[in-house]
C-alpha positions in Angstrom: -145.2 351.7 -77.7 -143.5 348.8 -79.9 -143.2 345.8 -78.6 -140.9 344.6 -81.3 -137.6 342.8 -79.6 -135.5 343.2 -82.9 -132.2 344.3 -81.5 -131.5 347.5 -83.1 -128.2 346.7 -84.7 -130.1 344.2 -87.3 -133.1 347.1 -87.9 -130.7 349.3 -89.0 -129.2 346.2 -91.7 -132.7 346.2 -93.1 -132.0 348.0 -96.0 -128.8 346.2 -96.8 -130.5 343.0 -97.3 -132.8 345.5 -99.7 -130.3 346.1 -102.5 -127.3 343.5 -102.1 -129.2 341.1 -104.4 -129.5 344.1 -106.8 -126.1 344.4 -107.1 -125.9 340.8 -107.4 -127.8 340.7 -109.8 -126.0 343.4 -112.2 -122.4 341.5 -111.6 -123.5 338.0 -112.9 -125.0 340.6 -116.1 -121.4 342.2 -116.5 -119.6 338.8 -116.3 -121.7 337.2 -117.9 -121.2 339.7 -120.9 -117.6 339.7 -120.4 -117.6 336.0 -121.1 -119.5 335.9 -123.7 -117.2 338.9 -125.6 -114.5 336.5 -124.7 -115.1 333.8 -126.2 -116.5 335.7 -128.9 -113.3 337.1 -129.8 -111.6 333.7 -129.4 -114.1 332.2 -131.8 -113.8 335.2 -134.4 -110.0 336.0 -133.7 -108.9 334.1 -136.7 -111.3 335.3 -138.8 -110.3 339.1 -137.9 -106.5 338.8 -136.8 -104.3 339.1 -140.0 -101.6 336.4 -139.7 -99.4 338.7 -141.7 -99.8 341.7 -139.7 -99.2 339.8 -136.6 -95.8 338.3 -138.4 -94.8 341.6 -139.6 -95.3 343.2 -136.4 -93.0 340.7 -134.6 -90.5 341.3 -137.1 -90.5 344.7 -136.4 -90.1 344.5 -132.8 -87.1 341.9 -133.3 -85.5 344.5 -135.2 -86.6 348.1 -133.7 -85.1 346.1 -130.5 -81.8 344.7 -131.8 -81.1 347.1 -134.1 -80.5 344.9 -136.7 -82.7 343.1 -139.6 -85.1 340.4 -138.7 -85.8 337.5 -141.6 -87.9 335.3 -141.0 -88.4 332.3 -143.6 -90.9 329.5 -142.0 -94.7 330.2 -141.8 -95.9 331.4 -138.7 -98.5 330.1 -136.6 -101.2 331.4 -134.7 -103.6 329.9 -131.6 -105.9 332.0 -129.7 -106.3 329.7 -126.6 -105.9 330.2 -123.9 -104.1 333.4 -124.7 -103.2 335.0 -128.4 -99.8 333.5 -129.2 -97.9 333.4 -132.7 -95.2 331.1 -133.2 -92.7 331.6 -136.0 -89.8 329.3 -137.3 -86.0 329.7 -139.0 -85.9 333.4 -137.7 -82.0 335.5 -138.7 -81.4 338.2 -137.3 -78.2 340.6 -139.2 -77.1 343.9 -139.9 -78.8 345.7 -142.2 -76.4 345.8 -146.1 -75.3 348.6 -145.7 -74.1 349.1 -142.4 -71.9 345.4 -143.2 -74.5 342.3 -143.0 -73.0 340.9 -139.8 -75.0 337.8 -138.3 -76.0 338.1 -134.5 -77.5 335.0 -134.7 -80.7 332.8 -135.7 -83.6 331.3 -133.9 -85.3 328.3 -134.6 -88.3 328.9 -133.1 -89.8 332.0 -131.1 -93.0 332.2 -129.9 -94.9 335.1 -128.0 -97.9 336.1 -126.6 -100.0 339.2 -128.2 -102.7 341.5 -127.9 -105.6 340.5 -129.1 -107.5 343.8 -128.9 -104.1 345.4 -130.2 -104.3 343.5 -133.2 -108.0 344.1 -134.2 -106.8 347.8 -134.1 -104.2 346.7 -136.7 -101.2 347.1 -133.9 -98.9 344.5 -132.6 -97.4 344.0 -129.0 -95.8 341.1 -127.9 -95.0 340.1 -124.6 -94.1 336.2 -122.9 -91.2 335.6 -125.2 -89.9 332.3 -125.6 -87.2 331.3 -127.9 -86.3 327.2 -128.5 -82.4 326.6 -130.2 -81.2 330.5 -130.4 -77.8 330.4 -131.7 -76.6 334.3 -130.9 -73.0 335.5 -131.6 -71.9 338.7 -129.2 -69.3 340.7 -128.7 -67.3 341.8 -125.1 -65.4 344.7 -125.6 -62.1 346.0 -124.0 -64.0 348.1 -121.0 -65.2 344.2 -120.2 -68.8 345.5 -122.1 -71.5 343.5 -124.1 -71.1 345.6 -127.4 -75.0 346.7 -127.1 -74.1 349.3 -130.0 -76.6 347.9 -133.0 -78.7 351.4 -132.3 -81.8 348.7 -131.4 -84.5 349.8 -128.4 -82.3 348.0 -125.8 -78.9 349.9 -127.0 -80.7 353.2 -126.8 -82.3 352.6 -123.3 -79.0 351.2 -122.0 -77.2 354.5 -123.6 -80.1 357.1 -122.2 -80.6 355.4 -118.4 -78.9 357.9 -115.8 -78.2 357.1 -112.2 -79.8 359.3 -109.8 -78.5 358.3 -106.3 -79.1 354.5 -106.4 -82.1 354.7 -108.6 -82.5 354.4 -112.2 -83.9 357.3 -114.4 -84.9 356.5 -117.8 -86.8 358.9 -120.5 -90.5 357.4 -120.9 -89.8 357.8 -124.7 -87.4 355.2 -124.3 -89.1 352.9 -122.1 -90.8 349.6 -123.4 -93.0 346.4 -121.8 -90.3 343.6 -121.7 -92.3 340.6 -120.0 -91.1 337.0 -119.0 -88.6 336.1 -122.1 -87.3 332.4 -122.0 -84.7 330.3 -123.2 -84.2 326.6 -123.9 -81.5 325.1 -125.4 -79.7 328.0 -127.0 -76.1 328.2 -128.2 -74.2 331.7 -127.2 -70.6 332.4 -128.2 -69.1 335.2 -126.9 -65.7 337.0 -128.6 -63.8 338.9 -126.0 -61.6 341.1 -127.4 -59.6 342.0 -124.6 -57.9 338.6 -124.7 -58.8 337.6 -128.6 -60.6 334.5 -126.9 -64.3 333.2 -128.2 -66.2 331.9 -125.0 -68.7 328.8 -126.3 -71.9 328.4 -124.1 -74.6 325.6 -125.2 -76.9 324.0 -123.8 -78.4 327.5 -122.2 -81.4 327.4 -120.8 -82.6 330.8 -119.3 -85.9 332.6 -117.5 -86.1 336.3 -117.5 -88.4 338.4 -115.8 -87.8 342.2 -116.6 -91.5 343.5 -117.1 -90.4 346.7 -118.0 -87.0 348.4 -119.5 -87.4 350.9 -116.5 -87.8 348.3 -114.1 -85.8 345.9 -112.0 -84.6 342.7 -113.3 -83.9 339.1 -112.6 -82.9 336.0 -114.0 -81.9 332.7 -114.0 -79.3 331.0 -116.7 -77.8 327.5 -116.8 -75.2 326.7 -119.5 -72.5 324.2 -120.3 -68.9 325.6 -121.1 -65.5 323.3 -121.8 -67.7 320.1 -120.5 -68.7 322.2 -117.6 -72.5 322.8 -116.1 -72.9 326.4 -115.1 -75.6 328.2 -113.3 -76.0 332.2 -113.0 -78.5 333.9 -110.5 -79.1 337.3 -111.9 -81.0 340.4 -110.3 -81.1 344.5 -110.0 -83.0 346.7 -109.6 -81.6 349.1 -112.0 -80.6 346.5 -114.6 -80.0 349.1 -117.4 -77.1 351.2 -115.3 -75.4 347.1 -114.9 -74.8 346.7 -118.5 -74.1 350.5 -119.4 -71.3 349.3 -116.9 -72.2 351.8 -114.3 -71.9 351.2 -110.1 -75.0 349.8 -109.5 -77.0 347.2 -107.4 -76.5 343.7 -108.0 -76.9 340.6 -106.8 -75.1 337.7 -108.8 -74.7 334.0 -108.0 -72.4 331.1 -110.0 -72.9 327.3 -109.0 -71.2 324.6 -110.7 -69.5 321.6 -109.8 -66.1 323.2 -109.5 -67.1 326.3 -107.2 -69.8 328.5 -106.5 -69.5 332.4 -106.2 -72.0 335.0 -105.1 -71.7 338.6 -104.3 -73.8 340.7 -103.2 -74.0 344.9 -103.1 -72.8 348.1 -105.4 -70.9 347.1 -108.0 -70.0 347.0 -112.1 -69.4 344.4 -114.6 -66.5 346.9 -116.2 -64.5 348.0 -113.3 -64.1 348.1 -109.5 -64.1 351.7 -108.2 -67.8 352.2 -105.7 -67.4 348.0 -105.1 -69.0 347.6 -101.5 -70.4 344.3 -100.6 -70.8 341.1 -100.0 -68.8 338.4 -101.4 -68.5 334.5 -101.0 -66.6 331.4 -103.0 -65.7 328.3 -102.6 -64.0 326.4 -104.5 -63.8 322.2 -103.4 -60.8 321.0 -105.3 -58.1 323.6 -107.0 -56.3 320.9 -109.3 -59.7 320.1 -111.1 -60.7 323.9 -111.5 -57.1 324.7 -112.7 -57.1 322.0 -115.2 -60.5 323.1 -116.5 -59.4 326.4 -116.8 -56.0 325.1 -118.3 -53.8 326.8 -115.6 -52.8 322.9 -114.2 -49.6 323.3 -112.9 -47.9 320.0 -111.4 -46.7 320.6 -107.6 -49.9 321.9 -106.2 -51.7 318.4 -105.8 -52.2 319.7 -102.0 -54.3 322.9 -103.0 -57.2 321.0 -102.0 -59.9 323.4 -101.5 -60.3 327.2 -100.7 -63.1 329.5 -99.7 -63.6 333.0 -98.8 -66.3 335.0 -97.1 -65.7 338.5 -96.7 -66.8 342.0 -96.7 -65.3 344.7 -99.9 -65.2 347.7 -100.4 -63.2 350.0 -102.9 -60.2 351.8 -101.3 -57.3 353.3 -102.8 -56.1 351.6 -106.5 -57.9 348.2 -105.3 -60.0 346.6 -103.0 -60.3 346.2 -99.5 -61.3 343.2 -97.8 -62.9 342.9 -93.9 -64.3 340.8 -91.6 -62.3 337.6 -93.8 -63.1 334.1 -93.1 -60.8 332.3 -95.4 -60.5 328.3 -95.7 -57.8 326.5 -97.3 -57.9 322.3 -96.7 -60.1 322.7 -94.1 -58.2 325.4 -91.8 -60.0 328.8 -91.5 -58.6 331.9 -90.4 -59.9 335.2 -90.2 -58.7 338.7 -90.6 -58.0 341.4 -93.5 -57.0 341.7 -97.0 -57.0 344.1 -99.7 -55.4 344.1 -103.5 -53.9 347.1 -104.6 -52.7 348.1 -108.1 -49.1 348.5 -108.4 -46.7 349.7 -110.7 -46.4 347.9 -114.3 -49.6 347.1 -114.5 -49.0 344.7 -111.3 -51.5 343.9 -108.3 -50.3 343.3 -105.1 -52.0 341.0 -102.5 -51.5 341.6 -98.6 -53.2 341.4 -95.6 -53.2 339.9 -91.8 -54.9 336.6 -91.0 -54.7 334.3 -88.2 -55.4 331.0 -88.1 -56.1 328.6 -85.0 -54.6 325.6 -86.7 -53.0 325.4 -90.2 -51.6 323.1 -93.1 -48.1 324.6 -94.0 -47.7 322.4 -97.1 -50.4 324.5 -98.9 -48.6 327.6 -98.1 -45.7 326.1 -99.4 -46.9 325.2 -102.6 -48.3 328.4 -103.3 -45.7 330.0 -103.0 -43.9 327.7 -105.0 -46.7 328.2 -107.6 -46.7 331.6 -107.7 -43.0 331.7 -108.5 -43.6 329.1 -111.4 -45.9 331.3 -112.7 -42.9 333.4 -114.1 -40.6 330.3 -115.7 -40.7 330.0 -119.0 -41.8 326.3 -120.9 -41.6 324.3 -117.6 -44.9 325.1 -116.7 -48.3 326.7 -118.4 -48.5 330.8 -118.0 -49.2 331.9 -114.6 -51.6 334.2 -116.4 -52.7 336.9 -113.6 -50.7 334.9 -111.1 -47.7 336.2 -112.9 -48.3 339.5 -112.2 -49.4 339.3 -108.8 -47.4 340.1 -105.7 -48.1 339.2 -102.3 -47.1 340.5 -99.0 -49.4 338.3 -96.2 -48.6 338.3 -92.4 -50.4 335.1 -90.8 -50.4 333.8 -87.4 -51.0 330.0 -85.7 -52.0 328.6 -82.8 -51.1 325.5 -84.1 -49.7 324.6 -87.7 -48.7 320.9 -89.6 -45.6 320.9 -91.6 -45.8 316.8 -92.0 -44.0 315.5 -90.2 -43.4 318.4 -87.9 -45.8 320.6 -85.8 -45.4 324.2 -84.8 -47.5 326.1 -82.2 -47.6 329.8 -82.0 -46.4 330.4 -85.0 -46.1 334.1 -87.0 -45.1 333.9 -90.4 -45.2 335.8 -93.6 -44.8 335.5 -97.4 -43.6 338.5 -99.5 -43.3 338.1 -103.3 -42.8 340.7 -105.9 -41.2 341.4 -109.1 -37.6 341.6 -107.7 -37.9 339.0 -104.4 -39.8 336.5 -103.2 -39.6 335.3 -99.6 -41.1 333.0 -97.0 -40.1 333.6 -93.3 -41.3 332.1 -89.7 -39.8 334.4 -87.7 -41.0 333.1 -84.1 -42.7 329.6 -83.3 -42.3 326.9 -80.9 -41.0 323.2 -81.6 -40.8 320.5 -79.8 -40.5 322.0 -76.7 -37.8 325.2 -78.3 -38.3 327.8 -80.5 -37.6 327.5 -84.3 -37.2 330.3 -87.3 -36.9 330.1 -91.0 -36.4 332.0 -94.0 -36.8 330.6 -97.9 -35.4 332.6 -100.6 -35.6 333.0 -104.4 -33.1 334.1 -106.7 -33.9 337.5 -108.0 -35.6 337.4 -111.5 -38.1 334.9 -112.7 -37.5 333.4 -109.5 -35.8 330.4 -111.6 -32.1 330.8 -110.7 -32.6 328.8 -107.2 -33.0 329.8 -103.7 -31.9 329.3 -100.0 -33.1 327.9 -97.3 -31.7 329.2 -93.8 -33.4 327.7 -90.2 -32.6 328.0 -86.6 -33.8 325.7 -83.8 -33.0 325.7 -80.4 -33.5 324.1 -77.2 -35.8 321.0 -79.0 -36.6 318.1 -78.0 -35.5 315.7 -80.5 -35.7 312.7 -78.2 -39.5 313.3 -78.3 -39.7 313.9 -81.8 -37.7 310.1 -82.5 -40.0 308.5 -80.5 -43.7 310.6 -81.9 -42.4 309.5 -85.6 -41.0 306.4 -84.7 -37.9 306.4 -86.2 -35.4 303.9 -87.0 -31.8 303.5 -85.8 -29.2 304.5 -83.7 -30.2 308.3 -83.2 -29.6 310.7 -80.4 -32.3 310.7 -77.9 -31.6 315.1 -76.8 -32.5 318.5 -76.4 -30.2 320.2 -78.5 -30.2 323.2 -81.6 -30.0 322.6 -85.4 -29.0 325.5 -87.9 -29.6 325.1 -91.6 -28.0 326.5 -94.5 -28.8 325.1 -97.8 -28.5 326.6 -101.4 -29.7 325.9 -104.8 -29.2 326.6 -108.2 -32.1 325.0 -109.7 -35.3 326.9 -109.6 -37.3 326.0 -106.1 -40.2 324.1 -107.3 -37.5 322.0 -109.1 -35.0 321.2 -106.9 -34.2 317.7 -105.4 -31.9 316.5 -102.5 -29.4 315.8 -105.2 -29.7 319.8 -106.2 -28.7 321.1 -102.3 -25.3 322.9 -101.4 -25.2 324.0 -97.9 -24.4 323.3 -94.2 -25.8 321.6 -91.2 -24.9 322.1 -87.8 -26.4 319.6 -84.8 -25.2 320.4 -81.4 -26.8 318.6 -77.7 -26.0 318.9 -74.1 -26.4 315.1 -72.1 -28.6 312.6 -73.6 -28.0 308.8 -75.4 -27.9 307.0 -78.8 -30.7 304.3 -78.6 -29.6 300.8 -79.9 -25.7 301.9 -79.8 -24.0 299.2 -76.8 -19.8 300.3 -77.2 -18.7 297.3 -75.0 -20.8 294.7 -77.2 -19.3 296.5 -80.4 -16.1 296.1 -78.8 -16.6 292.2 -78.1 -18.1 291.7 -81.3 -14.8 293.5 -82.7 -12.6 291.3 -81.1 -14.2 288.2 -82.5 -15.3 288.9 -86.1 -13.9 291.0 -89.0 -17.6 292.4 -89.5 -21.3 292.7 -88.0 -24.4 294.0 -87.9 -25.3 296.7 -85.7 -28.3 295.2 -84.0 -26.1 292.2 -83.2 -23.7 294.3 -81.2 -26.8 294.6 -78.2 -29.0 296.9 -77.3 -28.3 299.2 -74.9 -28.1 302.8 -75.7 -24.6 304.8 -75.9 -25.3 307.6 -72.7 -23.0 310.9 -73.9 -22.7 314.5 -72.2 -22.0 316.3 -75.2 -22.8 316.2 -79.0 -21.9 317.9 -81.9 -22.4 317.0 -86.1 -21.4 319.2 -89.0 -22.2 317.6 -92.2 -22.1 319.5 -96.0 -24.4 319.1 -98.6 -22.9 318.8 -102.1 -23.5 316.5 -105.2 -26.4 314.7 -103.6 -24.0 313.4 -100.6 -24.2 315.3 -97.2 -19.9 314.9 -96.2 -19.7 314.2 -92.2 -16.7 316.2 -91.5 -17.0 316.6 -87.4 -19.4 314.6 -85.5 -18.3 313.9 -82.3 -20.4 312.3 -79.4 -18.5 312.3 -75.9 -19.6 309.7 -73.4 -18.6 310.1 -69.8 -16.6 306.7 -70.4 -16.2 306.8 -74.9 -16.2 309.2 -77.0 -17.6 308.3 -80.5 -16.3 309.7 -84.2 -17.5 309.9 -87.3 -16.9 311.0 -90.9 -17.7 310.6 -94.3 -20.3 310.5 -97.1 -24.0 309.9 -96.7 -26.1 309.2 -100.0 -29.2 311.3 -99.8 -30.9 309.6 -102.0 -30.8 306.1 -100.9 -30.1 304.4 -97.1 -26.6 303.5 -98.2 -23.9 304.5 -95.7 -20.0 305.1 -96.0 -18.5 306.2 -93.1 -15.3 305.9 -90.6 -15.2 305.9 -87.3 -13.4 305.2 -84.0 -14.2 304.5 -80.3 -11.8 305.8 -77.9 -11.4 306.9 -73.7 -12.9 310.2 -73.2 -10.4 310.1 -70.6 -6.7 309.7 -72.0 -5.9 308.0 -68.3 -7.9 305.0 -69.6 -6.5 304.9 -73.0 -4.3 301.1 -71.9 -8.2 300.1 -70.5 -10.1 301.2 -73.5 -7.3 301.6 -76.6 -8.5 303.1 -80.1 -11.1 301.0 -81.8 -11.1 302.5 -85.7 -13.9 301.0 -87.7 -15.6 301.1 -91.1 -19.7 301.7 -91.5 -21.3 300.6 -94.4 -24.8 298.8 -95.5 -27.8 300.5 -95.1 -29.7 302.5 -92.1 -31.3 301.6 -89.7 -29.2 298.8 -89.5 -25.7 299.3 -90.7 -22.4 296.7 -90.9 -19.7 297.5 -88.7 -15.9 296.4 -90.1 -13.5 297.1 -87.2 -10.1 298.1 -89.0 -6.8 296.3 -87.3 -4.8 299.1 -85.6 -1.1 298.9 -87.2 1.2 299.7 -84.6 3.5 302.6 -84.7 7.6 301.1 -84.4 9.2 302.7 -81.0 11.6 305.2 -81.8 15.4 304.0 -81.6 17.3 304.6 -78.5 19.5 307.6 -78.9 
C-alpha cells in the first residue's frame, strides 16, 4: 500500500513539468534565430536591395494605379530601420504622349514602406503611403463623378466592382493591397464641369485606411477652401460601389466653422434614388455661410441659425423626410417634409411642421428671400433657390411677430413659378382672433404685392399699455381690416410705397390723455396749446370708428369719428408716415343736438408732432340770420 499523500490531481501534472522546459527551450532557439535573420537582413539589406529596382518598382505602381505616367526626377532614398522604406522627391505624374500629356499633378515627396523579402526576390510592393505637398488636378463630371477614367488599377476596380445585395463583389484579378496612405499639406483643385467652376482645396491634410481595394474604407480629410477650414469624416464598407456612384453604404461627416453636416445610411454621391437614412446639419449663422458661399442677399440679417435632424428616404421624384426636428433662431418644431421634382426642371418643398413657439420674422424674410431670388440685378442669383417652390403648412402654440404675439396660430407659405403666398388663416390676438394673407405679383414676383388682414374682437387697450405707447390712443376692444397694395417688389417696398385702406372700428372704451372740457378752457383763453397742457383725463366714448387711405407715403383720415356719451370727437386729414408730423382738422361737438347751446361746435386745427401735438382752435364765423320775409 502507498503511503504517498500527493493529491492525485498534481500526480497526474508530473509529466507536464517533464517536457514544458523542452519546449522552452526550442522557442528561445527559434526566436532567437529569427532575430538574428533580422537583423541580418537589416545589416545586409543595402548591400542586396537595388535602389533602382526599388525606384522603378514604385514608379510602376504610381502608374499601373493612375493610369497615367509616373516621372520621377530627385534621387531616391532608402532606410531599412525600423521597417524598409524608400523615399523619393519631385515626382509628376501625366498622361502618357500619346493619349494627350495631361498633368494630374506632382508630388514633392512620397515615401512608402516595402518588402524587404519581396525585393531580394527582385519584386516591389509598397504599402504605408505617405505623400508631403501633392498638388493633384481632378476632374467632376456631369453625373456629379470623379472622372476615375485614366484606365489605372483603381479605374478598373471601380469599373469591375458589382453590388450583390449590400455587399461588394470584386474579381480577385482586380483586387490589390492598398494600406494606410497619408496626406500632409497637399493642394487639390477640382473642375466641375457641370457648373464650369474650379473648386481650390489646400492646405489638405488626409489619413486613409483602405487595406485592401475589396475591402471597406475610411478616412479622415481636413482642408481649407475660400479662407474656410473644412473637415470630412469618410467610411464604407463597399467604398468601390461609392465612387462608381452606385447606392451604397456610407457614412459621411462635414465640420467647419460655418456648419456641420453628417448623414448616415444607403446612399450615392451621383444621385438620390435608394437614399434611406440618417441625416443632420446645423448651420449657426446663415448671413456668414451665405456670404462665403456668395449667395449674401441683404434683408435676411434675421436668418440666424438653422438645423435639421431627420429621417430620408427616396419616394416618388424626391425625397421624403420623417420624424423632422427642425430649428430656426432657436424655435424647433417637428413634423414632415419631402422635395419633389417638378416640372421645368423645378423642385418643390412641402411639408407639415408644428412648432410650440416661433419667430415670424424669419419666416418672413424667407419668403421675401426666396422671391428675390428671381429679380434681376437687385440682388445676387438665387441659384437653386430660384428654382425652388415651396408649399409648407405650420402650426404654433405660440409665435413673435415683434411687436405682436400670436397664440394658436396655423399658417402656411405657398410659392411657385406663377404665385407666391403667405396666409395665417386662424390665430388668436390679444384676446380676438386675427387672419392674414400676403401676396406677390405674378412673375418674378417683382411687380409688388398685397397685404390683406382681419382682426376682431382685440384687445387694443392691452396691447397700448404691454408696448407702452405714447399719446392720446383708444384704450378698446374693437376689429381692424387691412388692405394695402404695392407696386414695388415686396422685399423693397417702404411705407412711402403703400396704397390701400384701413378700417378701425370699437364698441365703449376711452382715449387716455384726451380731457374735452380742459381743451375747451384752454380754447377759450389761447389761440394755441399743447395737448398735454389741456389735462389729463381720458376722453370715455361708446362708439369708434377710423377709415384712413394710404397713398403717396401719407395715410388720408377721411372718417374717424369717436362718440362720447356727452362729445363726440372728429377728425380728418393727412398723417406723414414717415415722420411724427401731424396735419389734421377737427371739431368737438354735443353728441346730443339738445345740448348744442351748452356745448356749441368747437372746430380746431392739429399740428406738431405725436405724442404730443399743438391744438389751434379755429374762431367759428357766424352764419347771418336769414331776412324776415
Amino acid at each position: 500500500m502507498s503511503t504517498s499523500r500527493q493529491p492525485k490531481w498534481r500526480r497526474k501534472m508530473a509529466p507536464v513539468s517533464r517536457w514544458l522546459p523542452g519546449v522552452a527551450r526550442l522557442a528561445t532557439m527559434l526566436l532567437l534565430v529569427s532575430a538574428v535573420i533580422f537583423v541580418s537582413l537589416r545589416v545586409a539589406a543595402p548591400f542586396l536591395v537595388s535602389t533602382g529596382m526599388v525606384r522603378s518598382g514604385i514608379e510602376d505602381a504610381l502608374s499601373r494605379w493612375t493610369g497615367y505616367k509616373a516621372e520621377i526626377k530627385g534621387s531616391p532614398g532608402l532606410e531599412f530601420w525600423p521597417t524598409p522604406r524608400i523615399t523619393l522627391n519631385q515626382i509628376t505624374i501625366r498622361q502618357p504622349p500619346n493619349a494627350g500629356n495631361k498633368l494630374l499633378g506632382t508630388i514633392e515627396s512620397l515615401s512608402a514602406d516595402f518588402s524587404l523579402i519581396d525585393a531580394l526576390r527582385g519584386r516591389a510592393s509598397f504599402h504605408e503611403f505617405h505623400l508631403l505637398r501633392p498638388n493633384l488636378s481632378l476632374t467632376r463630371d456631369q453625373q456629379g463623378l470623379i472622372d476615375w477614367t485614366y484606365a489605372g488599377q483603381l479605374a478598373k476596380a471601380i469599373d469591375g466592382a458589382h453590388q450583390d445585395g449590400n455587399a461588394e463583389l470584386l474579381d480577385p484579378k482586380l483586387d490589390a493591397e492598398v494600406g494606410a496612405i497619408t496626406v500632409e499639406d497637399g493642394t487639390f483643385n477640382i473642375a466641375d464641369l457641370s457648373t464650369a467652376k474650379t473648386y481650390h482645396f489646400d492646405g489638405v491634410t488626409a489619413d486613409i485606411n483602405w487595406p485592401r481595394l475589396s475591402s471597406g474604407m475610411s478616412a479622415v480629410l481636413i482642408a481649407r477652401t475660400s479662407g474656410q477650414d473644412l473637415k470630412i469624416d469618410f467610411s464604407s464598407r463597399t467604398p468601390l460601389l461609392v465612387f462608381d456612384g452606385k447606392t451604397a453604404e456610407i457614412k459621411a461627416s462635414l465640420t467647419s466653422g460655418l456648419m456641420t453636416a453628417a448623414f448616415s445610411g444607403l446612399g450615392s454621391i451621383s444621385r438620390l434614388d435608394g437614399l434611406s437614412g440618417n441625416v443632420t446639419a446645423n448651420i449657426a449663422d446663415v448671413p456668414a455661410l451665405l456670404a462665403w458661399s456668395g449667395k449674401s442677399i441683404p434683408g435676411t440679417e434675421s436668418l440666424k441659425s438653422f438645423s435639421i435632424s431627420s429621417d430620408v428616404i427616396s419616394a416618388a421624384n424626391g425625397l421624403r423626410f420623417n420624424n423632422v426636428t427642425l430649428g430656426l433662431n432657436g424655435s424647433t418644431a417637428s413634423g414632415v417634409m419631402d422635395v419633389s421634382n417638378v416640372r421645368n426642371n423645378r423642385a418643390k418643398l412641402g411639408g407639415t411642421l408644428a412648432f410650440d413657439t416661433m419667430n415670424l420674422k424669419p419666416f418672413f424674410d424667407a419668403f421675401a428671400l426666396r422671391l428675390a431670388a428671381g429679380e434681376e440685378g437687385a440682388t445676387p442669383d438665387g441659384g437653386p433657390l430660384q428654382r425652388l417652390d415651396l408649399d409648407l403648412r405650420f402650426s404654433a402654440k405660440e409665435m413673435q411677430l415683434q411687436p405682436f404675439a400670436l397664440s394658436n396660430v396655423g399658417a402656411s407659405i405657398i410659392v411657385s413659378s406663377n404665385e407666391a403666398k403667405f396666409d395665417i388663416g386662424d390665430s388668436q390676438f390679444e384676446g380676438g382672433e386675427m387672419s392674414a394673407h400676403l401676396e406677390a405679383t405674378r412673375g418674378d414676383f417683382d411687380g409688388g404685392g398685397k397685404l390683406q388682414m382681419s382682426i376682431r374682437g382685440a384687445d387694443f387697450g392691452a396691447l397700448v399699455e404691454r408696448l407702452q405707447l405714447k399719446g392720446p390712443l383708444p384704450l378698446t376692444t374693437g376689429s381692424l381690416d387691412v388692405s394695402l397694395k404695392t407696386a414695388k417688389p415686396l422685399w423693397t417696398t417702404g411705407l412711402e410705397d403703400l396704397n390701400g385702406q384701413v378700417v378701425f372700428q370699437a364698441g365703449a372704451g376711452s382715449i387716455a390723455n384726451f380731457d374735452v372740457e380742459a381743451i375747451r378752457n384752454q380754447a377759450a383763453q389761447q389761440r394755441f396749446f399743447p395737448l398735454n397742457a389741456a389735462g389729463d383725463h381720458s376722453f370715455p366714448f361708446t362708439r369708434a370708428e377710423l377709415t384712413a387711405n394710404l397713398s403717396a407715403g401719407s395715410a388720408d383720415l377721411e372718417n374717424v369719428r369717436v362718440q362720447g356719451t356727452v362729445e363726440t370727437l372728429s377728425l380728418s386729414g393727412l398723417i406723414p408716415l414717415q415722420s411724427s408730423g401731424l396735419a389734421l382738422s377737427g371739431s368737438l361737438q354735443a353728441t346730443d343736438d339738445t345740448r348744442a347751446a351748452e356745448l356749441p361746435l368747437l372746430p380746431f386745427f392739429i399740428g406738431g408732432s405725436w405724442p404730443n401735438p399743438v391744438i389751434s382752435p379755429v374762431p367759428v364765423v357766424a352764419q347771418p340770420a336769414p331776412n324776415a320775409q
